[in-house]
C-alpha positions as CSV (number, residue, x, y, z in Angstrom):
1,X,27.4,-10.3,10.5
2,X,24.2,-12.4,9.1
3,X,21.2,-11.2,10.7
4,X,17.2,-12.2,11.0
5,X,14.3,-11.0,11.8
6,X,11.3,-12.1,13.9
7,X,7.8,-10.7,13.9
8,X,5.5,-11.5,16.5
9,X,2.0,-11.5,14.9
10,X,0.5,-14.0,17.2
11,X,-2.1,-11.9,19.3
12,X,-5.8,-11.9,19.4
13,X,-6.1,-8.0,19.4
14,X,-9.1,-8.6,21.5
15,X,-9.7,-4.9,21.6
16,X,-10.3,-4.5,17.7
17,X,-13.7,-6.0,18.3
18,X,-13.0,-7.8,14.8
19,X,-13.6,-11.5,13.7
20,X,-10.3,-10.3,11.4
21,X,-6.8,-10.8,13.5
22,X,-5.4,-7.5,14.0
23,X,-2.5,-7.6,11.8
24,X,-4.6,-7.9,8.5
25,X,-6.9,-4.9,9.0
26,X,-5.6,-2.3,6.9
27,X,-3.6,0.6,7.1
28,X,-3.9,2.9,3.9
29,X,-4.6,0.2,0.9
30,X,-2.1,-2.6,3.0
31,X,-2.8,-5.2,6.0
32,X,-0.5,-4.2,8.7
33,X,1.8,-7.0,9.1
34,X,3.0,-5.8,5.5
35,X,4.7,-3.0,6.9
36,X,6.6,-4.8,9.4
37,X,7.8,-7.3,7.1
38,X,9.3,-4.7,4.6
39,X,10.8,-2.7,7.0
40,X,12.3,-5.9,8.3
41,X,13.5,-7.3,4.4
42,X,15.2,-3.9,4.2
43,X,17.0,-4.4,7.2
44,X,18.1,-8.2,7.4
45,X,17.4,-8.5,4.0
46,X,16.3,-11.9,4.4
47,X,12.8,-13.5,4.7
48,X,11.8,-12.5,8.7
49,X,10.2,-15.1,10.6
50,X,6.6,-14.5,11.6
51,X,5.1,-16.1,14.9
52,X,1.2,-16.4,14.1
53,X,-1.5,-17.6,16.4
54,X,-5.0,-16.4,16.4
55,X,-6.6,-16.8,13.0
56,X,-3.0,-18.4,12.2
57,X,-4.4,-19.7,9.0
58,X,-5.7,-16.3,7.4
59,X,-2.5,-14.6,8.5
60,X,-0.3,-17.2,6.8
61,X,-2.3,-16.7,3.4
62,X,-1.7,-13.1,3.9
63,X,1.7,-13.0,4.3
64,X,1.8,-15.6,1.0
65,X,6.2,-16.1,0.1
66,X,7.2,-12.5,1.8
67,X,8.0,-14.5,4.9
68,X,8.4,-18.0,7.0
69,X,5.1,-18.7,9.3
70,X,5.5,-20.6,12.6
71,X,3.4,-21.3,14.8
72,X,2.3,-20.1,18.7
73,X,0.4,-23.0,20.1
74,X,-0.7,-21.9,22.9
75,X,0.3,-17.8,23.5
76,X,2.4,-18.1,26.8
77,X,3.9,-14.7,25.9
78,X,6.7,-13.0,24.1
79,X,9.2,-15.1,25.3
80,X,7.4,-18.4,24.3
81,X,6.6,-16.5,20.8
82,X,10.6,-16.1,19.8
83,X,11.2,-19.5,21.2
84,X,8.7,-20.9,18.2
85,X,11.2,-19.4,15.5
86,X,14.4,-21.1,17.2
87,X,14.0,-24.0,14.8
88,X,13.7,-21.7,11.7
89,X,16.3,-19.3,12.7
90,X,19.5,-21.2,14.7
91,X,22.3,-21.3,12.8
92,X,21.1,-19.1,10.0
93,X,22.6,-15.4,11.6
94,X,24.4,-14.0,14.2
95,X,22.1,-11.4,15.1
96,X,18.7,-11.7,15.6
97,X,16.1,-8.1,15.7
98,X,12.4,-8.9,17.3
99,X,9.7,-6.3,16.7
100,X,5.7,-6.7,16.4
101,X,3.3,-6.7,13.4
102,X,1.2,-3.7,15.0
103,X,4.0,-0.8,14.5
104,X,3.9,-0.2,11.1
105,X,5.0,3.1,11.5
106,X,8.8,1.3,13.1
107,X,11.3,2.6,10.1
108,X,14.4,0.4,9.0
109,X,16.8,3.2,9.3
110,X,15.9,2.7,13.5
111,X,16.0,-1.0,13.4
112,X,19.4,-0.4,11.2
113,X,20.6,1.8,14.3
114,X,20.2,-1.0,16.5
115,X,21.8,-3.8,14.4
116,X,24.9,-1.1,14.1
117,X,25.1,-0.4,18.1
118,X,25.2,-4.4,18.6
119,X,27.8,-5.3,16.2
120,X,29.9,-2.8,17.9
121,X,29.5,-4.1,21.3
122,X,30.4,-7.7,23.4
123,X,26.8,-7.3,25.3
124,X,24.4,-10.1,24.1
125,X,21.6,-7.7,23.2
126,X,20.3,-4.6,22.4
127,X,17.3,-2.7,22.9
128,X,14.9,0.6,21.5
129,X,13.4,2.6,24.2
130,X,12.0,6.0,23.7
131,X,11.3,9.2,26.1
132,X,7.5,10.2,26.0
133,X,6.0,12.4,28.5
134,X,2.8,9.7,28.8
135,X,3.8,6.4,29.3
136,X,0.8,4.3,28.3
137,X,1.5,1.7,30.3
138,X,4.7,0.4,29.0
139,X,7.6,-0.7,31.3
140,X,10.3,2.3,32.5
141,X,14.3,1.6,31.7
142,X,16.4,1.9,35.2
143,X,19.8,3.2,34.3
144,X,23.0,3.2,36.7
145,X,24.6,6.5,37.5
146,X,27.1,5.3,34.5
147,X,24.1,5.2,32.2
148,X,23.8,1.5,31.5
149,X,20.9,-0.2,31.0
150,X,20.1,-2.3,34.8
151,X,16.4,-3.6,34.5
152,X,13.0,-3.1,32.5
153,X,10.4,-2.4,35.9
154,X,6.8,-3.0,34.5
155,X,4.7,-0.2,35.3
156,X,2.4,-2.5,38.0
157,X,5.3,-3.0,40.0
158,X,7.4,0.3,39.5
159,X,8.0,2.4,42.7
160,X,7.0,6.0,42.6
161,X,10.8,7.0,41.8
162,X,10.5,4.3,38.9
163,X,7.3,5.7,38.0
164,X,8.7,9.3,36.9
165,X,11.3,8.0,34.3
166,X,10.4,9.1,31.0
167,X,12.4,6.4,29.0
168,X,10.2,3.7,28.2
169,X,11.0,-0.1,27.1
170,X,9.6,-0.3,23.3
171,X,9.7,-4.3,23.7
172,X,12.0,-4.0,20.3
173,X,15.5,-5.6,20.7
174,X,18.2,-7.1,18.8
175,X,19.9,-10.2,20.3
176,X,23.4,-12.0,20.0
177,X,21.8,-15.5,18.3
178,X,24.0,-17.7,20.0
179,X,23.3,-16.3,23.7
180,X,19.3,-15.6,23.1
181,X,18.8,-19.4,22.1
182,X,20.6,-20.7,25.3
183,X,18.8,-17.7,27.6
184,X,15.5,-18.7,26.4
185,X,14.9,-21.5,28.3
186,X,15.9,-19.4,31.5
187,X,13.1,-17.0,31.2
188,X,10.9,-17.5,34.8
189,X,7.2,-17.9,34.2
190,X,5.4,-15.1,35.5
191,X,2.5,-14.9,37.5
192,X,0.2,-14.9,34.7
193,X,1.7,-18.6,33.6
194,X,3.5,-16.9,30.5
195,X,7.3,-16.1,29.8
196,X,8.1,-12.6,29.1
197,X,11.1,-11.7,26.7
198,X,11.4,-8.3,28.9
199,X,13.5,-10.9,31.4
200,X,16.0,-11.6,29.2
201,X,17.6,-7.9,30.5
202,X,17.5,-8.2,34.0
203,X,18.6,-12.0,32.7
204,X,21.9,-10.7,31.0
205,X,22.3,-8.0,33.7
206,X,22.7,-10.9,36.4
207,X,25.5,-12.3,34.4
208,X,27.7,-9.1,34.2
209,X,27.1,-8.7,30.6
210,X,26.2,-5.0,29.0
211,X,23.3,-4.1,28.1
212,X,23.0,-1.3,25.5
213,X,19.7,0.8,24.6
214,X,19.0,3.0,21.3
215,X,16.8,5.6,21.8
216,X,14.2,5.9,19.4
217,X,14.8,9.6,17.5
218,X,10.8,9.6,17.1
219,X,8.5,8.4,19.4
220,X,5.8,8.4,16.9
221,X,7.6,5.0,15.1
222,X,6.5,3.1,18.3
223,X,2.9,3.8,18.6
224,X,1.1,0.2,18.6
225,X,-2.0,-0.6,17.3
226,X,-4.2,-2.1,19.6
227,X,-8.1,-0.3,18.5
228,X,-9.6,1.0,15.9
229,X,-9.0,4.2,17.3
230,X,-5.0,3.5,17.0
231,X,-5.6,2.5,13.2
232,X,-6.6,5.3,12.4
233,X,-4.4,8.0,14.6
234,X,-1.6,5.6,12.8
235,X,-3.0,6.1,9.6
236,X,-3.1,9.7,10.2
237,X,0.9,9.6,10.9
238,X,1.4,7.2,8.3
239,X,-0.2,9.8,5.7
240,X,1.6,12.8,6.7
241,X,4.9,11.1,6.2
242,X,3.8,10.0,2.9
243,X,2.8,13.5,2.1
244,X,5.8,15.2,3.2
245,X,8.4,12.6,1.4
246,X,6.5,13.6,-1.7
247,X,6.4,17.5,-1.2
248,X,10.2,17.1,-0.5
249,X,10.6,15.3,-4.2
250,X,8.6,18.4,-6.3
251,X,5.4,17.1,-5.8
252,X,2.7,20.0,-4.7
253,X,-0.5,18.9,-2.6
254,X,-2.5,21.7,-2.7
255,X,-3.9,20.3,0.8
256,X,-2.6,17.4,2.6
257,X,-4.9,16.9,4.8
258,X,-7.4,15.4,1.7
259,X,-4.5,13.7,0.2
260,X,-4.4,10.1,0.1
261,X,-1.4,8.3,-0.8
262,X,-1.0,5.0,-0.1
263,X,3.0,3.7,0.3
264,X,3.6,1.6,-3.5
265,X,2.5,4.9,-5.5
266,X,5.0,6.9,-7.3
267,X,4.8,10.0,-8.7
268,X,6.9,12.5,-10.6
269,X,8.1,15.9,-10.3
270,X,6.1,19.2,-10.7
271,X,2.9,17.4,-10.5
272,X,0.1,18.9,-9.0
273,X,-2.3,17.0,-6.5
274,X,-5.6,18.8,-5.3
275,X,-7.9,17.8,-2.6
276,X,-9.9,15.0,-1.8
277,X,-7.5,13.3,-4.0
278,X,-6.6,9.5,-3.8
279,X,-4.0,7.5,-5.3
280,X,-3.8,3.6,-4.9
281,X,-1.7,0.3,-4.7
282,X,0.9,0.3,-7.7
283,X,-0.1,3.8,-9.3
284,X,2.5,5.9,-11.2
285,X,2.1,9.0,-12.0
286,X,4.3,10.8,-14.5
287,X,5.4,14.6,-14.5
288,X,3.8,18.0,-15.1
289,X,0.3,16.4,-14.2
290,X,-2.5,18.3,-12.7
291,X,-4.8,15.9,-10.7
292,X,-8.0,16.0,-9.0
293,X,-9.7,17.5,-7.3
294,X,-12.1,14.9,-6.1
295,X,-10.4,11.7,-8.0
296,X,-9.5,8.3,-7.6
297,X,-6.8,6.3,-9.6
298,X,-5.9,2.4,-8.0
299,X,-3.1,0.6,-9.6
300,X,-2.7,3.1,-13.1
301,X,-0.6,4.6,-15.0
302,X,-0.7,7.9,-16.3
303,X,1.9,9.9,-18.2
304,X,3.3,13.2,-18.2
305,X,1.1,16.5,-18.8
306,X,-2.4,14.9,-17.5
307,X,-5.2,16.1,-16.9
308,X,-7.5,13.9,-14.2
309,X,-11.1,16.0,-13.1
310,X,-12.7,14.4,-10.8
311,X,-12.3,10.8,-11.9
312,X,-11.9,7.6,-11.3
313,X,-9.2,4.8,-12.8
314,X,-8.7,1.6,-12.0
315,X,-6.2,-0.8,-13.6
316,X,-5.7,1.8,-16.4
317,X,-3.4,3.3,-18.4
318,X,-2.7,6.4,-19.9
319,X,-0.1,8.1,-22.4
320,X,1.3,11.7,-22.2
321,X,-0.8,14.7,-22.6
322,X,-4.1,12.9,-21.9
323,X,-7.4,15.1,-20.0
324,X,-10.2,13.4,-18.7
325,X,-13.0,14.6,-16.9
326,X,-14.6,15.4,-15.1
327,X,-16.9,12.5,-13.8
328,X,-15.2,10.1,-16.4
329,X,-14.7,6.5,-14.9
330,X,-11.7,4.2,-16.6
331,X,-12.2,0.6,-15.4
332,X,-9.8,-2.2,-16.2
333,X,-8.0,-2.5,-19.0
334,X,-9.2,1.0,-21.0
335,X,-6.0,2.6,-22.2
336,X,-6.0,6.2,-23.8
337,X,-2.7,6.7,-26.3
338,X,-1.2,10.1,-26.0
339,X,-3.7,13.3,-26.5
340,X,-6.8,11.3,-26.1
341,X,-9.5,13.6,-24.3
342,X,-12.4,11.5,-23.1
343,X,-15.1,13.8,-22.3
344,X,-17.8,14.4,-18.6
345,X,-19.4,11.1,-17.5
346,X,-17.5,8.9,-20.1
347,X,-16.7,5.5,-19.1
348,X,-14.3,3.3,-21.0
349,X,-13.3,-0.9,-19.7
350,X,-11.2,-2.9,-22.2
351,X,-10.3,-0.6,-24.4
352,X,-7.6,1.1,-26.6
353,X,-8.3,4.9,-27.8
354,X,-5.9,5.7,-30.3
355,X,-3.6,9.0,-30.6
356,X,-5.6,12.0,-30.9
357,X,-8.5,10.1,-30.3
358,X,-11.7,12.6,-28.7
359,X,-14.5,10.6,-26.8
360,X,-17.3,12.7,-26.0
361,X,-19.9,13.0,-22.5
362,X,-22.0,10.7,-21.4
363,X,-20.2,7.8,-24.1
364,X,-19.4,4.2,-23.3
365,X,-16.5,2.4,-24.7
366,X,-16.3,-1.8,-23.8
367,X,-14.0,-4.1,-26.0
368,X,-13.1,-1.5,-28.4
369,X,-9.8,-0.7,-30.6
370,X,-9.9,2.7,-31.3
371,X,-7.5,4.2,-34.0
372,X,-5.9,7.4,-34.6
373,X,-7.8,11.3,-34.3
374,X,-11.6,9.2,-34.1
375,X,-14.3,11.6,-32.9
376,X,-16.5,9.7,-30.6
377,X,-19.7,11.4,-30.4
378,X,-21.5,12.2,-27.0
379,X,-23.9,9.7,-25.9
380,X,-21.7,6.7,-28.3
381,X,-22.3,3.4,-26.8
382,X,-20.6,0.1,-27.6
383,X,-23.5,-2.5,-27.4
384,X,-20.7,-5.2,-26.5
385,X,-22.3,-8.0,-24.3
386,X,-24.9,-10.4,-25.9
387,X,-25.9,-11.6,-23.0
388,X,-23.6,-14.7,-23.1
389,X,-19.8,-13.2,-24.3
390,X,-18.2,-9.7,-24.6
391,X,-17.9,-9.2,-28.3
392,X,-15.3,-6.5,-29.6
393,X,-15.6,-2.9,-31.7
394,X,-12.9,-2.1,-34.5
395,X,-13.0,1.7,-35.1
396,X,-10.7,2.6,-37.7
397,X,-8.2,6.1,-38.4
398,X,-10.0,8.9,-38.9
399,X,-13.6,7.5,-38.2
400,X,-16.6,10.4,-37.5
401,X,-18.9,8.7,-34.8
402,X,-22.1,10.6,-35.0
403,X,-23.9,11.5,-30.9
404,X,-25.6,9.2,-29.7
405,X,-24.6,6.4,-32.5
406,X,-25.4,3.0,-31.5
407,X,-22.6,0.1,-32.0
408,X,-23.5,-3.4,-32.0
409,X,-20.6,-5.2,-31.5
410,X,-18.9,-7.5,-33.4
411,X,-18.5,-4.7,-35.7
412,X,-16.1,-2.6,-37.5
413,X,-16.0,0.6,-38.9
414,X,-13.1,1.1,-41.7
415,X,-10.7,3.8,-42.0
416,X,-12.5,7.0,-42.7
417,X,-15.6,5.9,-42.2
418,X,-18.8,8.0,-40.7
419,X,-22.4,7.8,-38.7
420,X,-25.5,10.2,-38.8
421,X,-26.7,11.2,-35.4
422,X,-28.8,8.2,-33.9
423,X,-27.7,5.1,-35.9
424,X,-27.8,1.8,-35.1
425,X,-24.6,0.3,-36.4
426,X,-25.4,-3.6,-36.9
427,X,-23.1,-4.5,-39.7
428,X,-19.3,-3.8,-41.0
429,X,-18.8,-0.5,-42.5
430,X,-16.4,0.0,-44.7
431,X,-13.9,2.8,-45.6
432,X,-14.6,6.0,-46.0
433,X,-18.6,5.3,-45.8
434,X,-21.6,7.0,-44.5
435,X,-24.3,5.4,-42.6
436,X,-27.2,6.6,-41.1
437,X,-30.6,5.4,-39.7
438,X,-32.3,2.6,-37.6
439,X,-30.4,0.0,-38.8
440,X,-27.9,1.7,-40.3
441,X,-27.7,1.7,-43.5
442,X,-24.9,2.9,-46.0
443,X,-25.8,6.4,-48.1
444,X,-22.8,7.1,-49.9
445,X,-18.8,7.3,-49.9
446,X,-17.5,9.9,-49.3
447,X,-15.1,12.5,-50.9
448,X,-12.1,14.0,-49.6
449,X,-12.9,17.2,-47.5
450,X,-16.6,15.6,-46.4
């Protein structure tokens, strides 16, 4: 059977206290609403359909291709909301699954049992409840003595009896398509002047058919998100389950609790990750690494047999058997070939550092080709911006950059070649040269062995 999913994403999530709609605040490095719709992909895999309503516009951007926006114009409930994807949906699959852009910790292996339990059965839908000792105001299931599912009772109108039942309606269900696009209409408007999809169980009960209920194996997966206080108790959950999926694969975190690892990282086995540690977006770390403690790396990739101090990457890359650190920054673009070591409070943006290559402390590296086993002495700056265009350094094999050496780029320094502590270098040097002074100036060549 073809199935679908829809996403409602419409609310105002008053309770934030946020100009931003709910569902694109952040939950470690991602808006929420990403989480529901690849958790959805995996199941269906097809494009869900999300219903959107307040700050429709922004949500749309933010969801981009990943899935098909309709709109809620005006919110008259959860059974209004699934009536908007009707027109996107009928036709397209036999089963249908609704769930909500504010559980992101919902897994597709649960949505998967649900989608199993309706194909196996001739009731028209399905739904996820879950026993929890405090039920946080969400609506208690009524069971016959046989066990079948006979009506949702909200918790405003629950008797006392009803009010001591510990399995509680999610508000997650999968639906027969053909059967949820002809019950729709029937849905009674409630008090409140809205339509409630919760009706469609006591709808399908009135016609004899069987309703079936999968009980959620972890109650966590259904927590919502409706404050800031929720974002981050989910956040919390979200991390631990992170954590432990990567202490399962070989991984050791040192501590957990001060590891941050955020869901599109990947890391390899026997690597070691110590506290206060955070890894970012699309980050890939290789094998046998030792990071941290105290570091930062966003959307990088390091190699096998690192070493990461207290650091921070962004968009960088780095080869095998690289150490850095600690207090060494790596912006965008810098990329250290295999056994670079890039010294304490180094920084490095645009940059290639060849094989062998050894940057020392407090050095600064923009627009630079580096080649093969360079010493870069400490306090080396690349003078690269003119004050109109970044202009680039070419430091050949085997170059000798004296401390605190000066280079005023566009230059290059041939294969070989060498600075005195303190030079300016404003012009070309060529092979196997020394310069030295303020501008530098060339001295001699120099032997093999100097």
């Amino acid at each position: 059977m073809e199935s679908s999913a829809i996403i409602l994403a419409a609310g105002q999530g008053t309770r934030m206290r946020s100009s931003l709609p709910k569902v694109l605040h952040y939950l470690l490095g991602r808006p929420l609403i990403d989480y529901a719709i690849e958790t959805a992909c995996k199941v269906t895999g097809s494009k869900p359909v999300v219903v959107i309503g307040h700050g429709a516009e922004q949500v749309r951007q933010a969801v981009g291709e990943a899935a098909v926006c309709v709109l809620q114009e005006p919110q008259l409930g959860t059974g209004h909301a699934v009536q908007q994807a009707q027109a996107a949906l009928q036709g397209q699959a036999d089963l249908v699954l609704v769930t909500y852009a504010d559980m992101p910790l919902l897994t597709a292996h649960t949505l998967q049992r649900m989608l199993t339990l309706q194909q196996a059965h001739d009731g028209p839908l399905t739904m996820l409840s879950v026993l929890a000792e405090h039920p946080r105001g969400f609506g208690r299931v009524v069971r016959s003595p046989s066990g079948q599912v006979q009506a949702i009772v909200e918790e405003a109108q629950a008797t006392p009896e009803q009010l001591a039942i510990h399995e509680l309606n999610s508000g997650v269900y999968c639906f027969n398509a053909a059967w949820l696009w002809e019950a729709l209409p029937r849905i009674p408007l409630s008090p409140k002047g809205e339509y409630y999809l919760t009706d469609l169980v006591g709808i399908a009960v009135s016609e004899g058919h069987s309703v079936q209920a999968v009980v959620a194996e972890d109650p966590l997966e259904l927590i919502g998100i409706n404050t800031r206080v929720h974002l981050a108790e989910t956040e919390a959950l979200l991390r631990q389950r992170i954590n432990r999926e990567w202490m399962l694969a070989g991984v050791t975190l040192v501590d957990p609790a001060t590891t941050y690892i955020e869901p599109g990282v990947a890391i390899g086995q026997d690597t070691i990750i110590l506290p206060n540690t955070h890894l970012k977006g699309s980050t890939v770390i290789g094998e046998h690494c030792e990071i941290g403690p105290n570091t930062m790396i966003s959307h990088s990739q390091v190699g096998s047999y690192c070493t990461i101090l207290a650091s921070v990457l962004e968009k960088a890359t780095l080869e095998n058997h690289v150490d850095i650190g600690p207090f060494a920054h790596l912006r965008k673009g810098a990329h250290l070939a295999e056994g670079v070591h890039m010294g304490n409070f180094g920084e490095v943006k645009n940059s290639y550092l060849g094989p062998g290559t050894k940057m020392g402390h407090f050095s600064y590296l923009g627009d630079a080709t580096i080649g093969e086993e360079v010493n870069i002495g400490a306090g080396t700056i690349t003078c690269n911006f003119d004050g109109v265009r970044k202009n680039p350094t070419q430091i050949g094999n085997g170059v000798f950059i004296g401390s605190d050496t000066m280079l005023v780029a566009p230059v290059t320094l041939g294969d070989g070649a060498r600075t005195g502590a303190g030079a300016v270098v404003t012009k070309n040097v060529q092979p196997d040269t020394l310069v030295v002074g303020v501008p530098a100036r060339a001295i001699r060549k120099l032997k093999k062995g100097d």
